[in-house]
C-alpha positions in Angstrom: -22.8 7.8 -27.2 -21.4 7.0 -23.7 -23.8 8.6 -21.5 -21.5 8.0 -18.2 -18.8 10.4 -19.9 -20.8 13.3 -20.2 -22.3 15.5 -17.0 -25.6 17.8 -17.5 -26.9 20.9 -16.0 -29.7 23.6 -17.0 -29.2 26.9 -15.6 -32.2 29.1 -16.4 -33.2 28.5 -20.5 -29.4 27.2 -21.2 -28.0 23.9 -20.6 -24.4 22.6 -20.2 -22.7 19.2 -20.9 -19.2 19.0 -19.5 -17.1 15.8 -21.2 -15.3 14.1 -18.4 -12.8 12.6 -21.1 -12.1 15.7 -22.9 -12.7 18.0 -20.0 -15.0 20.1 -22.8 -17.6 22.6 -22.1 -20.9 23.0 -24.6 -23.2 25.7 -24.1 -26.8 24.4 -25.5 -29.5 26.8 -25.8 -33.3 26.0 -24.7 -34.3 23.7 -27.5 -30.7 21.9 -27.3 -31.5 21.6 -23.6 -34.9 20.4 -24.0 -33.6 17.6 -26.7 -30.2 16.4 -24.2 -33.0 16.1 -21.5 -34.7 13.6 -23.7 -32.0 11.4 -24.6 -30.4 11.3 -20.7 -34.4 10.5 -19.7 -34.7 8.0 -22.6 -37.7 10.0 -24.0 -36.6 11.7 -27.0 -40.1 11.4 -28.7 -41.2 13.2 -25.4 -39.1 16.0 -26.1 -39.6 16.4 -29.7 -43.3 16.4 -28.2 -42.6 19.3 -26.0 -40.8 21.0 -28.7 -43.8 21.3 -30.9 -46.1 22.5 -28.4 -43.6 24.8 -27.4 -42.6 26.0 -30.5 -44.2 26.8 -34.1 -42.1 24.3 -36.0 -43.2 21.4 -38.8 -42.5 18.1 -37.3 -40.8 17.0 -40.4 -38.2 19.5 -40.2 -38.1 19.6 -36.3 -37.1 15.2 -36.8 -34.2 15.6 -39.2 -33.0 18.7 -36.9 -32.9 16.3 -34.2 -31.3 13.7 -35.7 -28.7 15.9 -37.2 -28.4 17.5 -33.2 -28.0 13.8 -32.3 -25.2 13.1 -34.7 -23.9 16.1 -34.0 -23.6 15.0 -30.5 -22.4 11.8 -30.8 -19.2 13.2 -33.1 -18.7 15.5 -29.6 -18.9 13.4 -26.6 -17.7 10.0 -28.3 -19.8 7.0 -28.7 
């Protein structure tokens, strides 16, 4: 994913990625927010971390989420 393409911002619990090539707006709620945070910081393990402590989820389950939020992603803002 190009990183440089897409611009963050977290306004109260939601976040928002804007595409500079497609000129696209996401809305991400607070756990989408928390996971964008860790891949733009390079500590994604960090926020599946904060996740769990945050949030009464199996870690098994919470990993493919993310990776399937990752994909996910990646198909939206290009790689």
């Amino acid at each position: 994913m190009d990183l440089n393409r897409i611009n963050y911002r977290r306004i109260g619990e939601r976040g928002y990625i804007f595409d500079t090539k497609t000129g696209y707006i996401y809305l991400l709620n607070e756990t989408s927010s928390i996971i964008v945070e860790g891949i733009l910081n390079n500590n994604l393990e960090g926020a599946i971390e904060r996740i769990l402590e945050e949030y009464d989820t199996d870690e098994d389950t919470l990993r493919k989420d993310v990776h399937e939020f990752c994909n996910a992603l990646e198909g939206l803002c290009g790689r």
